[in-house]
N, C-alpha and C positions, 0 to 999 in steps of 0.2 A: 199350400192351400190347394184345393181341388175344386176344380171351375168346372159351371153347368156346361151341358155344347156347345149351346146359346147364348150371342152377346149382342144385343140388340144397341144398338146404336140412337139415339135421336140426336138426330141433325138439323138444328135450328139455324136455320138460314131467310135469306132474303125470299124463297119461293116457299120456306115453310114457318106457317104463324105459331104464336104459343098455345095459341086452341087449338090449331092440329097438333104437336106436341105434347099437349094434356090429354089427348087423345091418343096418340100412339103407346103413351104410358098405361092407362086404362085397359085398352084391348091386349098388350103385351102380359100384363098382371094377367087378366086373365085368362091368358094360354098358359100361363105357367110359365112364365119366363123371369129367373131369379137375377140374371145380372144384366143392366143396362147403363148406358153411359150417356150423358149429357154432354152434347159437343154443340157449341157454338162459336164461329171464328169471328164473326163481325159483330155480335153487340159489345154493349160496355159492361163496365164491372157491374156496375148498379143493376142490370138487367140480367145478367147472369145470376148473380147471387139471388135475388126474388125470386127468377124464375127455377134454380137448382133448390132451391128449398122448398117450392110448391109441387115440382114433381117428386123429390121426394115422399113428401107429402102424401100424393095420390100412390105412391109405388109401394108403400106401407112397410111396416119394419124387416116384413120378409125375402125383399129384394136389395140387392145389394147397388147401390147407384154411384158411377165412375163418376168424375168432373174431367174433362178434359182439357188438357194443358195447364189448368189454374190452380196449383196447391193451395194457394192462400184462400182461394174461393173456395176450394174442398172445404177446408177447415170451417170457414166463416159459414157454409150451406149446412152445416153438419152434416158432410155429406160422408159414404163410405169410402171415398178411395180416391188415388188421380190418374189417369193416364196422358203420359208426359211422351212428345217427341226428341226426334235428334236436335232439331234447336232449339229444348224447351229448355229449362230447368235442369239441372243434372239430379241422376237419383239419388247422390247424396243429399244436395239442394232441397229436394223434395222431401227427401226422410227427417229433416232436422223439422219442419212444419207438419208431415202426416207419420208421427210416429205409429209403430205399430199399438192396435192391431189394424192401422186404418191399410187401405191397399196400395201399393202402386206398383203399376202396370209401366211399359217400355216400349216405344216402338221401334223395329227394326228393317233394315229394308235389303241387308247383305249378310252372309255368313261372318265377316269378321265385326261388325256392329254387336251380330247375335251372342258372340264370344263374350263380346265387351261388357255387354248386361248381362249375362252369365255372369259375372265377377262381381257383381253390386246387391246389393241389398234389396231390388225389385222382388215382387211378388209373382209377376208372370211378366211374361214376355211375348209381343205382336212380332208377326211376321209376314211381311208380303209389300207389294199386293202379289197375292199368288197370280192371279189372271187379271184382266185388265178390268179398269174399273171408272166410272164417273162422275165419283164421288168426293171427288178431288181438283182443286182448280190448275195444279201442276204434280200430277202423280208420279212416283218414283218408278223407276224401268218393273216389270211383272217377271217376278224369281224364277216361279212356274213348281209344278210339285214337286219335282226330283231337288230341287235347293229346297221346298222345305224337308223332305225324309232328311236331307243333309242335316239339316238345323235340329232334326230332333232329336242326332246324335251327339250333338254339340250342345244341350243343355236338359239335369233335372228338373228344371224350371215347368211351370206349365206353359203350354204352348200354345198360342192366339193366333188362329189363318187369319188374314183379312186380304180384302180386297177383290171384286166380281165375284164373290162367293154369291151361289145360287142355290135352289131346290136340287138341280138337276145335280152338281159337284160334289156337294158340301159334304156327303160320306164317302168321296176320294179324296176328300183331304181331309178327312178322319183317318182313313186309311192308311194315309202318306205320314201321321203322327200329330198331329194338332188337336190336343184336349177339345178344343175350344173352337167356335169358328164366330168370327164378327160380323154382321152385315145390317147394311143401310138401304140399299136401293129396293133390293129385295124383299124386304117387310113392307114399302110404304103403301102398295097396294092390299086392301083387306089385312093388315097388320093381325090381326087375332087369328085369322084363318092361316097365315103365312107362316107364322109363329111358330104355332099348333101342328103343322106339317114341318118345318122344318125339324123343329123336337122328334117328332114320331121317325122323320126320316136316319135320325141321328143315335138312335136308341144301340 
């Protein structure tokens, strides 16, 4: 598969509600951003699935919408894809419930992890966090870009930077080999506008 630059993230959490959320999807659409993931760590099944199927909903057929960590809830959201961690689901686990062509993504946080999912059936594969990040209540150690150039000789896979990824980096770790870049903190101010410069920076 061939992933846009841009992976916008919403992060529903305790500090952000489902109408800012419905909102971050709206403004995202219309900067033109094709792929975004729905991450939620603290609600329940019942509230993810409602609310992964209503941003779908708003994200419309032309975006492609991740679920994070919850295969069964991909499926049940009719959602396009899952993105699973090291103590999620394994990607076989997850392939037997999102057969293709649905997506699943992998997260990685070392060169021999990145090996590992090299060898599976995922669709792309995350890496990082490149630089430090806040978006995380116990973040893995920051690789930094010389481990990802590493990482990008160690997989044809597509390849997801994540983590403190900004305006100011984000096309040095284009650079460094990362199809793709993921980011949350960095969109949540003026999301349309941030979007929108990010893409243009990334061209």
């Amino acid at each position: 598969m061939k992933l846009p630059r841009l992976y916008a993230i919403v992060d529903r959490g305790p500090d952000v509600s489902f109408s800012d959320s419905r909102k971050y999807v709206e403004e995202f659409v219309r900067a033109g951003v094709t792929l975004l993931q729905y991450r939620n760590k603290s609600g329940s099944a019942a509230e993810m699935l409602s609310e992964a199927r209503e941003l779908k909903r708003i994200a419309g057929p032309r975006v492609k919408v991740i679920m994070n960590d919850r295969a069964d809830l991909c499926v049940a959201a009719g959602l396009d894809g899952v993105h699973i961690g090291q103590d999620d689901i394994s990607v076989h686990g997850a392939r037997t419930l999102c057969a293709s062509p649905l997506i699943i993504g992998i997260s990685t946080h070392d060169l021999k992890q990145m090996e590992e999912a090299d060898s599976t059936s995922a669709d792309y594969i995350a890496f990082g966090p490149i630089y430090a990040t806040g978006s995380k209540a116990n973040p893995d150690p920051v690789v930094g870009v010389q481990a990802l150039r590493e990482a990008r000789k160690k997989t044809g896979k597509p390849l997801v930077a994540i983590g403190g990824i900004t305006l100011e980096n984000c096309k040095e770790v284009i650079d460094a080999g990362a199809d793709c870049v993921a980011v949350i903190s960095a969109l949540r101010t003026e999301p349309q506008k941030a979007a929108g410069e990010f893409l243009r920076r990334m061209l």
